[in-house]
N, C-alpha and C positions, 0 to 999 in steps of 0.2 A: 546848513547846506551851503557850499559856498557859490557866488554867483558865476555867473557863463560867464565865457570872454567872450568880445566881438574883439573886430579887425577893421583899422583906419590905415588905408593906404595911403602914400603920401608920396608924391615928386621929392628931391631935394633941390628943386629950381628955383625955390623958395625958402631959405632957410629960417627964416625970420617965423615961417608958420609953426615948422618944426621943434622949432627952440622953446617956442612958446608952446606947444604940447608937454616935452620932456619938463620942462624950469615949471612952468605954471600947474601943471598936471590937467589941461582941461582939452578939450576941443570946441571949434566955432559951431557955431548952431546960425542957419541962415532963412528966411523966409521962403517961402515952396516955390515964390515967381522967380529965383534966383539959380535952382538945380538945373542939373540940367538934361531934364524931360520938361520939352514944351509943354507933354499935356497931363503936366502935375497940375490938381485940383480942379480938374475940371470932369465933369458928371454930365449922364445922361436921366433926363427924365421925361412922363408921357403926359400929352393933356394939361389942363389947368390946374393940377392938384398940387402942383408947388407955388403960392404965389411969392409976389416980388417981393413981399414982408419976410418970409421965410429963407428965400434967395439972401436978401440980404443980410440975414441973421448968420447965415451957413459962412457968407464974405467974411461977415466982420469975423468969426470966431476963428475960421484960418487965418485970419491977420493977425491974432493975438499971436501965432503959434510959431516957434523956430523952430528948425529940422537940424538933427545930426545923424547924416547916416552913417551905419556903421555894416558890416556884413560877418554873417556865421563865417566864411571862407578864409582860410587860411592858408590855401595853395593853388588857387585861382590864376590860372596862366591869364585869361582874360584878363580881372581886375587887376593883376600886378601889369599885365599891357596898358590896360584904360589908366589906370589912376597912381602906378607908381614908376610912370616915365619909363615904360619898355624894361620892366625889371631891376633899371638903376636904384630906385629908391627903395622906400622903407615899409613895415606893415607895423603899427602897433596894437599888443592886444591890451585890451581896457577890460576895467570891471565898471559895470555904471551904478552907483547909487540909486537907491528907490527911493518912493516917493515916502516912504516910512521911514527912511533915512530923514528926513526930515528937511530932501531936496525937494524942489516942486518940479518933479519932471516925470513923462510918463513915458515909458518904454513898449513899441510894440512892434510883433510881425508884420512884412509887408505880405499883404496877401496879391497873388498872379492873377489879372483873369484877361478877358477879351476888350471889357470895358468898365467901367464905373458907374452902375444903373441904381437909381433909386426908385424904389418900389412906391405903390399906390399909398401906402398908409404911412409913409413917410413924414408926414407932416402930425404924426402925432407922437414921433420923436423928439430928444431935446436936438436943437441945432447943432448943439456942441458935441454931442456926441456923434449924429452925421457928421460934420466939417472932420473930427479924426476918422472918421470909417472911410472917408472922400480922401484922403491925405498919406490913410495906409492900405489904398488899392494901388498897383501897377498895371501896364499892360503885360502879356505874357511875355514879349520882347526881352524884357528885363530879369526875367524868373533866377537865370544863371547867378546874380548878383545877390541873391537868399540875405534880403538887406534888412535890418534893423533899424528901427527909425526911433531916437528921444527925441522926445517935444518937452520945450521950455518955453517961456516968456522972456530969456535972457537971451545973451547974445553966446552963452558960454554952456557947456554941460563940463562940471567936476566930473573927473574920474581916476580911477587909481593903474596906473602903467603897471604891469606885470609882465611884459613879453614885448622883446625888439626883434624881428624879423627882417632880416637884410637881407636885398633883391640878390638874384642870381649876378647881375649884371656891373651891381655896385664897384665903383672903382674901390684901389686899395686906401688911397684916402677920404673919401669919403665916409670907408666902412671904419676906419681907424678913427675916424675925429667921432661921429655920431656913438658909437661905441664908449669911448673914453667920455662925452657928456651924458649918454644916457645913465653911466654907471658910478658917475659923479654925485650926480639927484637922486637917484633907483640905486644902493645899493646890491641891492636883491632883484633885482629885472632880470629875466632871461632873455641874450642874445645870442641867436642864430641865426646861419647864412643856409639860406635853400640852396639845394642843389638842383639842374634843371632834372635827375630822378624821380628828385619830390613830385614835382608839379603836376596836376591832373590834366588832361589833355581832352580837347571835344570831340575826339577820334577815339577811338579801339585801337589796338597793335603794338608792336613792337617799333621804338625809336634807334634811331642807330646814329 
């Protein structure tokens, strides 16, 4: 069965990030106090049933851990606004190796809710598997972004490029230079250019 793609938006304001996607084949993986939701890894809990030994078990074990988000969406008028510079830039879809791959990285849904609560009998979890359960909750806010999170211990996640996505807005060289590299390294990548048709809209109706 072959694996899902996910989708890394990307500015091209930075080309050096870029280059290093396509050339290297990987993307950066960054610690969860660096995203940018203030209130990634942080939980709510009742009473004294967590104590500060536990707490700090739950710290250290999200410290070992790098995030690479990725998202199911692949015509996301939102995210190509948020994170591919108003349409100019790029979407790439990945396939990510598993951990039976014999990568040490774990892949999971983020799950939406109101908040991040740990229950009474919490503490006779391991840590580690709360600090990921702590790491792949959202608040609803973010639901739109249907994001996929790998966690590593490196600074990098391998993956294999299958598909160049170039913004509605992309200039004409920029779409010609990034094209001509991606298919340089990828002979076999698929590139396309959305159209704003494509695009799924947070409204109903007809566009004109």
């Amino acid at each position: 069965m072959p694996k899902e793609i996910f989708y890394k938006y990307r500015s091209l304001d930075n080309w050096k990030f870029v280059i290093d996607i396509i050339v290297n084949s990987r993307l950066h993986a960054a610690p969860f106090q660096l995203l940018n939701d203030p209130m990634e890894g942080r939980y709510y809990y009742f009473g004294d049933t967590v104590t500060q030994g536990f707490k700090k078990a739950i710290y250290q074990s999200k410290m070992r851990r790098n995030i690479c988000s990725l998202s199911q969406e692949r015509v996301s008028t939102l995210l190509w606004s948020y994170y591919a510079a108003g349409h100019t830039g790029v979407a790439f879809g990945v396939q990510v190796p598993s951990a039976r791959d014999k990568h040490n990285v774990e892949v999971r849904h983020v799950r939406y809710d109101s908040g991040v609560y740990l229950g009474k009998d919490v503490v006779r979890r391991n840590p580690d598997t709360v600090a990921l359960d702590i790491l792949t909750q959202k608040q609803l806010p973010w639901e739109h972004e249907k994001e996929i999170r790998v966690f590593t211990a490196k600074s990098f996640v391998a993956v294999k490029l299958t598909e160049l996505i170039l913004g509605c807005n992309i200039s004409r060289e920029d779409q010609e230079l990034i094209t001509a590299l991606a298919r340089r390294w990828h002979p076999r990548i698929s590139v396309t250019k959305l159209q704003r048709a494509s695009l799924d809209h947070p409204l109903p109706g007809e566009w004109s």
